[in-house]
N, C-alpha and C positions, 0 to 999 in steps of 0.2 A: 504494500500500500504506500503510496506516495504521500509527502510531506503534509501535500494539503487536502488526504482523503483525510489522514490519521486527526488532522488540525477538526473540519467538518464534522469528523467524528468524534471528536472531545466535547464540540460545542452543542451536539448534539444529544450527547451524556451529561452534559453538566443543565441543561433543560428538560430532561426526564428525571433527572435526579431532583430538583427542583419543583416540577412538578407533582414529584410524588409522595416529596415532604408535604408541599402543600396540602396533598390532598390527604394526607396521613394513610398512605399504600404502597404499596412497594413499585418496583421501575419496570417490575415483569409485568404488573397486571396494567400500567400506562399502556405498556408496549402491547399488550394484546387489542386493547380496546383501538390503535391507531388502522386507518387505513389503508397505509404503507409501512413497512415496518423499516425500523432504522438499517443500516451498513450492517453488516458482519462484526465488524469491532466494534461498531458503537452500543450494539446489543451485547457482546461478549464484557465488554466494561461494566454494562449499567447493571443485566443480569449477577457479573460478579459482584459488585458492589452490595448490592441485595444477600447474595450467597454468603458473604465475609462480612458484614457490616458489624458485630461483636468484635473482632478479632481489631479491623479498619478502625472503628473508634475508640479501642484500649491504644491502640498503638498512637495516635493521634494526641488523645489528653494525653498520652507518657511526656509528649514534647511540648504541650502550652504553658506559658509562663503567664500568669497572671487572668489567665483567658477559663472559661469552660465551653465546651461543646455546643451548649446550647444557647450561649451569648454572644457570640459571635453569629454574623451577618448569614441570614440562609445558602446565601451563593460562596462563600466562603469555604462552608463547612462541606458544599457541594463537591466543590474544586479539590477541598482536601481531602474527601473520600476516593474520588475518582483518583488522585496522583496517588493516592496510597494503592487503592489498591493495584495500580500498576505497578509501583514500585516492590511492592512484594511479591505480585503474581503474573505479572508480565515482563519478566526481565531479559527479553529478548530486545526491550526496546530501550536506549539508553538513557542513565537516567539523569543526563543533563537536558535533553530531550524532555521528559515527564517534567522536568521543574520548568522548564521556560516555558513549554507551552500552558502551563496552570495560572504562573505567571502573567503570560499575553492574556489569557482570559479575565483573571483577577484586574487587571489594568482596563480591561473593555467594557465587563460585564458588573463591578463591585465597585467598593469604596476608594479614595484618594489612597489610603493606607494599605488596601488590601494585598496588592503585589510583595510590598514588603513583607507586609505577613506570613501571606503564603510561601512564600521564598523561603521565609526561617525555618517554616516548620518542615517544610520539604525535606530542605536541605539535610537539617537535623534525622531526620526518620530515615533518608540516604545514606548520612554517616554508618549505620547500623547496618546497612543494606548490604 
């Protein structure tokens, strides 16, 4: 998949994920209700994210400083389920790669601050990686 299937498909998981916080349901049952269904990875992400979501948000609060899971900005928390679980479960894909494109989205899609943020805490959960 090329650069900017894999980009279409981030941004595509990071509004299903979104969505399904919203709606308090998970990214599979979004996806089934759609009447096209997302790329191959972009469902391979969002499906995991769902699958690992326990695991995805222990690993996560391990690295906030000052922050909780649930205080932080929806699209935020979105962004850092999706790069985590890349980072743990797709690691074919590199992982300066997963932080800059979470990055570019946090800068697009979120707050002034949010890029940094996400940055940190990437980065951090990388180090481990």
């Amino acid at each position: 998949m090329t650069r900017e299937g894999r980009r279409a498909a981030r941004e595509r998981v990071l509004e299903l994920l979104y969505e399904a916080e919203s709606k308090d349901t998970s990214a599979a049952s979004i996806i089934e209700g759609l009447p096209v269904a997302p790329d191959e990875y972009a469902w391979t992400i969002a499906v995991g994210v769902d699958d690992h979501r326990k695991e995805i948000d222990r690993v996560i609060a391990a690295h906030l400083r000052g922050w909780t899971l649930e205080r932080m900005p929806a699209v935020d928390r979105a962004l850092l389920r999706m790069a985590t679980y890349e980072l743990l479960h797709e690691t074919a894909v590199p992982i300066g790669v997963v932080i800059s494109e979470a990055v570019e989205l946090a800068s697009q899609f979120s707050t002034d601050d949010s890029s940094r943020f996400v940055n940190g805490v990437l980065s951090a959960i990388a180090r481990e990686r």
